[in-house]
Structures are given as C-alpha cells and as structure tokens.
C-alpha positions in Angstrom: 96.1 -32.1 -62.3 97.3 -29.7 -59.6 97.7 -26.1 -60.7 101.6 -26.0 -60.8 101.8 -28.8 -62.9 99.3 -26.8 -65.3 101.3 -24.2 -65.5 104.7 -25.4 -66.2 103.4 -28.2 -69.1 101.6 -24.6 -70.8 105.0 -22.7 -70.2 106.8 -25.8 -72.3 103.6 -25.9 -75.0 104.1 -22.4 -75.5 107.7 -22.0 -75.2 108.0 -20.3 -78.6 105.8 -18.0 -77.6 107.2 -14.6 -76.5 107.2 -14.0 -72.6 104.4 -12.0 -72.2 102.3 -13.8 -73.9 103.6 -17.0 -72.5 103.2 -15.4 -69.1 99.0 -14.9 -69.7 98.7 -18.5 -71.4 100.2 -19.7 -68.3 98.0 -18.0 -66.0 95.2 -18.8 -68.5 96.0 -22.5 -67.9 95.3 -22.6 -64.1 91.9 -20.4 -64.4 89.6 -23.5 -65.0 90.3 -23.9 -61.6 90.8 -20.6 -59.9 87.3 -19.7 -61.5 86.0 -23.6 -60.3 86.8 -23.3 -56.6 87.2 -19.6 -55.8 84.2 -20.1 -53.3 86.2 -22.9 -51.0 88.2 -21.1 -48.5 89.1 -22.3 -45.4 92.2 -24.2 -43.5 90.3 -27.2 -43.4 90.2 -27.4 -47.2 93.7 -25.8 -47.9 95.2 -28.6 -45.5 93.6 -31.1 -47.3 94.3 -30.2 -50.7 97.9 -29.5 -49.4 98.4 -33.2 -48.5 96.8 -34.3 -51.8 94.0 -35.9 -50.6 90.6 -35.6 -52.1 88.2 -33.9 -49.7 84.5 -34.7 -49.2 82.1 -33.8 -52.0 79.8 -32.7 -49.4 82.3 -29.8 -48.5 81.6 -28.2 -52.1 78.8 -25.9 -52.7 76.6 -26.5 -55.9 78.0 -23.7 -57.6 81.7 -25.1 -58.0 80.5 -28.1 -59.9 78.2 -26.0 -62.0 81.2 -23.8 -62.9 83.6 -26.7 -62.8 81.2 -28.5 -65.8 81.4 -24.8 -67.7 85.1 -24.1 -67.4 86.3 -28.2 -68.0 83.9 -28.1 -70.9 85.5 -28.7 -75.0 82.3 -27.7 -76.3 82.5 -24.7 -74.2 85.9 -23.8 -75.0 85.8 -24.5 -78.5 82.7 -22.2 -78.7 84.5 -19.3 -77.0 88.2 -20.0 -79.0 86.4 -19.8 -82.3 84.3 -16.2 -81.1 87.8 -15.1 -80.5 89.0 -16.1 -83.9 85.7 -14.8 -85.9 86.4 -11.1 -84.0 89.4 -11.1 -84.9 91.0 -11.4 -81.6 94.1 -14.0 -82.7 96.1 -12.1 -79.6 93.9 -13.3 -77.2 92.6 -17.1 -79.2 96.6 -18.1 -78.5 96.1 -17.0 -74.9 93.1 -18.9 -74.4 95.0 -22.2 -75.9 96.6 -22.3 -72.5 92.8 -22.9 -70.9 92.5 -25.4 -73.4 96.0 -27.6 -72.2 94.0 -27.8 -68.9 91.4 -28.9 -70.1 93.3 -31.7 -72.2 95.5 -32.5 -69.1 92.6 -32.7 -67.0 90.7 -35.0 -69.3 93.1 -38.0 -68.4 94.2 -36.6 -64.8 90.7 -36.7 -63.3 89.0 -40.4 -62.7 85.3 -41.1 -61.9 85.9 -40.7 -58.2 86.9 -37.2 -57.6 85.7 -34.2 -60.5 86.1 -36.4 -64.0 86.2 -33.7 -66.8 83.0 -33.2 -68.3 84.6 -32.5 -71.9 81.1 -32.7 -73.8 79.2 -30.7 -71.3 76.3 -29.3 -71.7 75.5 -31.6 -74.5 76.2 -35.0 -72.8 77.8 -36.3 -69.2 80.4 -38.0 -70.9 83.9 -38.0 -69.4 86.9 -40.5 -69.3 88.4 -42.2 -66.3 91.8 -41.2 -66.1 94.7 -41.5 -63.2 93.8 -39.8 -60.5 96.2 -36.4 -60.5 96.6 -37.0 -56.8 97.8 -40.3 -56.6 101.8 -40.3 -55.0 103.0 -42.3 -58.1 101.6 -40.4 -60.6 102.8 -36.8 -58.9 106.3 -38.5 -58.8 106.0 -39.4 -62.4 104.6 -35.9 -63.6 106.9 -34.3 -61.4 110.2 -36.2 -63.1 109.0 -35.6 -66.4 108.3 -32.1 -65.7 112.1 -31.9 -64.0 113.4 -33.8 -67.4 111.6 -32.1 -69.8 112.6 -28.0 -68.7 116.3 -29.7 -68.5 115.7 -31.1 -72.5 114.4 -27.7 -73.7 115.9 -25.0 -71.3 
C-alpha cells in the first residue's frame, strides 16, 4: 500500500488516541518503508513510483529487500512489541502498533509480482498474494473508503 494510504487508515485505528501520540503512530506506520527504500533516489525512480507503476527489480539494491523482509516481518515485529511491553515501555508498544497496521495492510496489498510481505520471515518465505496496492481500481477503491470513512468518524 502507498505510504499515504498507511498513514491515514493508522490516524483512523488510532483515533482515540491523543494527538501526539497519534501523530508518532502515524509516522510509525509509513517507516517499514522509509527504512525499506531509503537507498533509491533518483528521478527515474520517483517518476515511476509517482505514476504507480512497479519499477524493475533490477533497479533495487540487495539491501532494500534484506531490510524490506526485516521491517514487513510479524515475527520480527512481534519480537520487538513484546521487548517494549516486558521493559516496560507501554508509551512506545502503542506507537509501534502503527508499524504493525502496515504490516497487516501490506500483507493483502502486496501480490507475488512486486514485494509480497514476508510476514513469517526469517523463519519461512511464506507470504500471501494479495491485490496489487498499485492497481487503478483498487487505489480508487482505497481512496473512496478512505474519503467515506474520515466523513463517518470526523
């Protein structure tokens, strides 16, 4: 799922949640992939990702699938939420949810052809097939539910 749309489905999760807070959840939600593809630069990547298109693999360096697998990860994040919890650190475990709504989103906004979510990674490739994120139908779709949904609760 693109980054906005990540963003706006944590703000309506969390709604309850007071601003500030809410604020880091939702910037918590787009980190996966900040952290993922901080390495691609470039108007010949930004140009393509503007038009929704899926770019070459071949234009990605090793390292953002390595840290794509580690940040798109449920055994990962669960790992790391529960860490939080054990020190203590409830602040920061409701934060963290909002990395775990991308993940969730991702798992069926990602299909086999362009980054599926590796949710059981390192412990197995497994990963489901979803609707491709990208796909103009589906972006009208999230888009309108987004639009109807912030009308419904705000």
């Amino acid at each position: 799922m693109d980054i906005i749309s990540h963003a706006l489905y944590a703000n309506l999760i969390f709604k309850e949640v007071p601003l500030e807070q809410r604020g880091l959840i939702c910037f918590f939600s787009i980190l996966p992939d900040l952290i993922s593809f901080f390495s691609i630069t470039g108007k010949g990547f930004l140009r393509k990702v503007a038009h929704y298109t899926n770019p070459p693999k071949e234009i990605f360096p090793k390292i953002v699938f390595r840290l794509y697998n580690i940040t798109h990860s449920l055994v990962i994040w669960i790992f790391v939420f529960f860490i939080l919890k054990i020190i203590g650190l409830d602040y920061w475990a409701l934060v963290y949810m909002g990395w775990g709504s991308h993940i969730i989103l991702d798992i069926f906004t990602h299909s086999n052809t362009f980054f599926p979510t590796p949710i059981l990674w390192p412990l197995s490739k497994f990963h489901f097939s979803g609707i491709r994120w990208s796909n103009k139908w589906f972006m009208l779709f999230n888009y309108s539910l987004l639009l109807f949904l912030y009308w419904y609760f705000y």
